[in-house]
N, CA, C and O atoms as CSV, one atom per row, in Angstrom:
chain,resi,resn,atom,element,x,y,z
A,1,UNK,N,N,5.663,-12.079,9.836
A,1,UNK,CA,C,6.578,-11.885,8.737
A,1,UNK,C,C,6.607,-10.402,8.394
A,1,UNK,O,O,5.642,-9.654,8.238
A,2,UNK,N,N,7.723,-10.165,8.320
A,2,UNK,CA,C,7.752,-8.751,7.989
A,2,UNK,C,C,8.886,-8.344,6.103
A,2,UNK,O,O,10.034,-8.683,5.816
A,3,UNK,N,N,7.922,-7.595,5.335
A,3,UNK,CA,C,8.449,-7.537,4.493
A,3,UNK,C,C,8.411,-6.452,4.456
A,3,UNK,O,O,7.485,-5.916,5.065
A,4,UNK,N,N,9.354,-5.628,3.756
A,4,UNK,CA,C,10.272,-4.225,3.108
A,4,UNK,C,C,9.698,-4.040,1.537
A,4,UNK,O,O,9.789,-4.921,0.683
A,5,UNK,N,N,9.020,-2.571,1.303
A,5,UNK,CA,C,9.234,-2.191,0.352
A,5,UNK,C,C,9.618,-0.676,-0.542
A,5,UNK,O,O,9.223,0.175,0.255
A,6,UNK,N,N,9.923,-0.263,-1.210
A,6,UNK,CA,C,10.494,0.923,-1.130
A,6,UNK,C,C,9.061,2.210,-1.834
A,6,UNK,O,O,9.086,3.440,-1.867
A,7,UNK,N,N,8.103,1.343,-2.242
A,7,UNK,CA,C,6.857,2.015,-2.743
A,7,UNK,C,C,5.792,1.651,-2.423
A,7,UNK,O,O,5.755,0.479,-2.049
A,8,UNK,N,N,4.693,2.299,-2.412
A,8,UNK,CA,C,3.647,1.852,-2.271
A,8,UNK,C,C,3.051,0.621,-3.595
A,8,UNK,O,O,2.130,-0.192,-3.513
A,9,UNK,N,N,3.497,0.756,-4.140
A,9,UNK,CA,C,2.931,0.020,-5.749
A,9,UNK,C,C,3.765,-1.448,-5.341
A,9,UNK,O,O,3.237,-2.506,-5.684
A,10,UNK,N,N,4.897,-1.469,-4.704
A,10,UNK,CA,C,5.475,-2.765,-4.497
A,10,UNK,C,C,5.086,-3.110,-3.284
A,10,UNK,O,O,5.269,-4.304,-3.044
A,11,UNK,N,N,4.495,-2.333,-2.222
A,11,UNK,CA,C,4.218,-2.644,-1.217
A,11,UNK,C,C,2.559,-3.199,-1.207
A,11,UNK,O,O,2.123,-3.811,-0.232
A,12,UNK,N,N,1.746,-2.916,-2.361
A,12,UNK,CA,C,0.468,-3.527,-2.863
A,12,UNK,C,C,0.684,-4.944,-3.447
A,12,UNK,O,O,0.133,-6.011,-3.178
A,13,UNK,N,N,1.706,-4.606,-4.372
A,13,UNK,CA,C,2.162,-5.888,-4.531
A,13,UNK,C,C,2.803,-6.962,-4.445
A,13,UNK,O,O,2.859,-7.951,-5.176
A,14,UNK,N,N,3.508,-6.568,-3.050
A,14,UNK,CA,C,3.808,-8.056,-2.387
A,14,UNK,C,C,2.508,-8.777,-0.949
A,14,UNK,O,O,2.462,-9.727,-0.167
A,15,UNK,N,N,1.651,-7.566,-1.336
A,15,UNK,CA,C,0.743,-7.988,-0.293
A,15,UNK,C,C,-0.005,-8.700,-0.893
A,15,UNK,O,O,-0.509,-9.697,-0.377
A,16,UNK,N,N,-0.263,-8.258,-2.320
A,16,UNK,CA,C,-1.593,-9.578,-3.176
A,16,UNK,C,C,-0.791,-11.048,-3.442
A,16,UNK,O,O,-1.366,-11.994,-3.980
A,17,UNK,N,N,0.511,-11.101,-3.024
A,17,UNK,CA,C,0.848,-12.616,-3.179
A,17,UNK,C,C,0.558,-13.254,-2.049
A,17,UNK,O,O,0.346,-14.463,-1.957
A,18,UNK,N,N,0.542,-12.455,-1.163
A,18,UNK,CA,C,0.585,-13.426,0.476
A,18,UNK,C,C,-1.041,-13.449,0.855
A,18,UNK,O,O,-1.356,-13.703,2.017
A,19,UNK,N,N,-2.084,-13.175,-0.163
A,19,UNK,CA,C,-3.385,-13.314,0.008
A,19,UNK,C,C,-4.009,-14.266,-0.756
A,19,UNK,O,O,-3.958,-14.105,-1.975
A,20,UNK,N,N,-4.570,-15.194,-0.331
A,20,UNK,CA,C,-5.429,-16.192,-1.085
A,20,UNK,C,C,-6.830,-15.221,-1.772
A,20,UNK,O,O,-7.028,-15.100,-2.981
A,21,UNK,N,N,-7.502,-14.739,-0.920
A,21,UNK,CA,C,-8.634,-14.065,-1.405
A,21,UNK,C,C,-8.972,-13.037,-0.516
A,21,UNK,O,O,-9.393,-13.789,0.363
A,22,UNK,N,N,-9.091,-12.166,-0.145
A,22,UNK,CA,C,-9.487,-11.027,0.664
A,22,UNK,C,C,-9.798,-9.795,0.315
A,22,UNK,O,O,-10.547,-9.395,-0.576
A,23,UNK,N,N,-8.693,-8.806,1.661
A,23,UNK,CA,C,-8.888,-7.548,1.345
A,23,UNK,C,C,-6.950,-7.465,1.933
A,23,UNK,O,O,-6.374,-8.323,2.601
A,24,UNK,N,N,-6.326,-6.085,1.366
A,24,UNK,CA,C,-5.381,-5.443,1.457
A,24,UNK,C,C,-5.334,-4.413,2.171
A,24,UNK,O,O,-5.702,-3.401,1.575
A,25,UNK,N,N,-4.900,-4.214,3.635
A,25,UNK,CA,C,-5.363,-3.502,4.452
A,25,UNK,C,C,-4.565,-1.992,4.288
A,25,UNK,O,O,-3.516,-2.595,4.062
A,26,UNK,N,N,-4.241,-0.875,4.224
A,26,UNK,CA,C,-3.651,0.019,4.399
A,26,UNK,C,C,-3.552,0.589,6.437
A,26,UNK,O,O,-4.468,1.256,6.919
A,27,UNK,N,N,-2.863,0.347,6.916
A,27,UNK,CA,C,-2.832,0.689,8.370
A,27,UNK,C,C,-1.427,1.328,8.455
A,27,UNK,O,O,-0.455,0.668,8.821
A,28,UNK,N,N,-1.336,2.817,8.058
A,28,UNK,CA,C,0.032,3.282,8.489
A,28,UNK,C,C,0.149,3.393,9.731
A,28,UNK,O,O,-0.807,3.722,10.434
A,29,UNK,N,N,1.767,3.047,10.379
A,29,UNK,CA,C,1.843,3.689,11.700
A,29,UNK,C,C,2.829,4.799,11.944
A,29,UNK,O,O,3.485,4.883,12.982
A,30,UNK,N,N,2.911,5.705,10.874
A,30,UNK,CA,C,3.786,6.777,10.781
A,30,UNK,C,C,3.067,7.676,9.755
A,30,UNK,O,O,2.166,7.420,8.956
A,31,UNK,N,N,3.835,8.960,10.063
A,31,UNK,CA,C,3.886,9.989,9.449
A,31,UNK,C,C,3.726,9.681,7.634
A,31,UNK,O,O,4.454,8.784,7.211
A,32,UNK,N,N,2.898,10.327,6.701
A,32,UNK,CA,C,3.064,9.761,5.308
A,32,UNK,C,C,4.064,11.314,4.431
A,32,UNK,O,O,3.853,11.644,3.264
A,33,UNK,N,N,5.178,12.079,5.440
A,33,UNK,CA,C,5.125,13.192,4.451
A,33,UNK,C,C,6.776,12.899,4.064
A,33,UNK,O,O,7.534,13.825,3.774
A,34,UNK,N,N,7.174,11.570,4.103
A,34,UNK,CA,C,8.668,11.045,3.445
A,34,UNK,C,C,8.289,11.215,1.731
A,34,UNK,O,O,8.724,11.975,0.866
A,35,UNK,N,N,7.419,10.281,1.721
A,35,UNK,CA,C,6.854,9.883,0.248
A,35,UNK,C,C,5.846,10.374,-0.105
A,35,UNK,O,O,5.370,9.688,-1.009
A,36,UNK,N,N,5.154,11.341,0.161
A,36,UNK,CA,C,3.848,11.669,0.228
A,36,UNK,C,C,3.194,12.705,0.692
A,36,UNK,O,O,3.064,12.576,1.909
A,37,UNK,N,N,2.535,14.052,0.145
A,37,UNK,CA,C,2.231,15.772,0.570
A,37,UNK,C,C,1.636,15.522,1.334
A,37,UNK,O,O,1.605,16.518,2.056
A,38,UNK,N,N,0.665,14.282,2.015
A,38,UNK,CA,C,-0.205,14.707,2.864
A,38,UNK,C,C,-1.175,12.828,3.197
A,38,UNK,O,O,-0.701,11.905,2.535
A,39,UNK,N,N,-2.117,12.550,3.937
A,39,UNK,CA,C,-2.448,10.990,3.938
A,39,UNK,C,C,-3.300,11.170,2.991
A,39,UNK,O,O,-3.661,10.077,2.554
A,40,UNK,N,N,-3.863,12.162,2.394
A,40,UNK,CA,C,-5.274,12.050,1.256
A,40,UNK,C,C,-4.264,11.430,0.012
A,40,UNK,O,O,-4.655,10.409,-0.553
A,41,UNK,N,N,-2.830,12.112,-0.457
A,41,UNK,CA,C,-2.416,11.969,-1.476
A,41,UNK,C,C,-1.729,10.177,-1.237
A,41,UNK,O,O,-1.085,9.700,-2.171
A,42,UNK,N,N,-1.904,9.511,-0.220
A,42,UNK,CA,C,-1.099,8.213,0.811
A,42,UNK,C,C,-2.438,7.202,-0.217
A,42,UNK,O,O,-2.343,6.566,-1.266
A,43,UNK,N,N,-3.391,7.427,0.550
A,43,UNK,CA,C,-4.649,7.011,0.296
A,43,UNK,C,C,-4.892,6.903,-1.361
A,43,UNK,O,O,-5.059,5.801,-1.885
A,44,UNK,N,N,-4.896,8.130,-2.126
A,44,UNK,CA,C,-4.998,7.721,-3.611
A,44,UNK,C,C,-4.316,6.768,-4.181
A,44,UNK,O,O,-4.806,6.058,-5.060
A,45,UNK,N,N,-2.863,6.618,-3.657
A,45,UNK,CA,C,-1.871,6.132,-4.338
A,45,UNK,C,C,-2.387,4.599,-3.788
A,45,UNK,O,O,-2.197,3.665,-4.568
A,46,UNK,N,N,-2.735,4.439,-3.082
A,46,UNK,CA,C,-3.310,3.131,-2.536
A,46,UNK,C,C,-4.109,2.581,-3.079
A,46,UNK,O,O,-4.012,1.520,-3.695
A,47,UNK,N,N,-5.365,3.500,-2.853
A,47,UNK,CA,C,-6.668,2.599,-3.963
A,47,UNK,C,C,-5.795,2.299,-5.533
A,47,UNK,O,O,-5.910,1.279,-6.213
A,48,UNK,N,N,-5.204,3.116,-5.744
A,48,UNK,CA,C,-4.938,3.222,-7.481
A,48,UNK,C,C,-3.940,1.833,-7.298
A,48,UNK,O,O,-4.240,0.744,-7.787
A,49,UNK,N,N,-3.120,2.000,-6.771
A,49,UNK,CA,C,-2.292,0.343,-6.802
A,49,UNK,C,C,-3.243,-0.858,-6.730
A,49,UNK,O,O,-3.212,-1.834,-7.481
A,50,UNK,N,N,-4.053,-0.653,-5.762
A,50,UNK,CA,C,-5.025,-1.733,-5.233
A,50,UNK,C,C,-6.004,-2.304,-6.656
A,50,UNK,O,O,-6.329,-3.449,-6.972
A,51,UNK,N,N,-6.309,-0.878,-7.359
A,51,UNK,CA,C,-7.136,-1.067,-8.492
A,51,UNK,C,C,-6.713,-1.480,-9.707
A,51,UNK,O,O,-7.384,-2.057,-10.563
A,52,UNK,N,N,-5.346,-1.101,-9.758
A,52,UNK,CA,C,-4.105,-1.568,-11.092
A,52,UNK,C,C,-4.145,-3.759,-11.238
A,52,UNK,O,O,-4.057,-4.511,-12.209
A,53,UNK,N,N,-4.341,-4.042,-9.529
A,53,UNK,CA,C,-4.764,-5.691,-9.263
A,53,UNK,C,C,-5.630,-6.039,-9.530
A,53,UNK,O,O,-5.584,-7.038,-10.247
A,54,UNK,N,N,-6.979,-5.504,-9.169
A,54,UNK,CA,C,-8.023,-6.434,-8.870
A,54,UNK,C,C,-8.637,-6.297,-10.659
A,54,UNK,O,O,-9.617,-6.945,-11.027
């Protein structure tokens, strides 16, 4: 299944619906400098969505 999202914050959160209990993987397979200065600034924005859930 492949789902579309236009942020990282919606893209965290359509991943915690399709999880019963786990983990939320971050695996880019591209470049992060569309949305993003650099993968460190990719990465913050990640945990911080991830942490806004749990």
């Amino acid at each position: 299944k492949v789902t579309y999202a236009n942020s990282m914050e919606a893209a965290v959160n359509v991943a915690s619906t399709l999880i019963d209990k786990g983990a939320i993987l971050l695996s880019p397979a591209c470049a992060s400098f569309d949305m993003f200065d650099d993968f460190e600034q990719r990465g913050r924005v990640f945990k911080d969505c991830v942490a806004k859930i749990i």
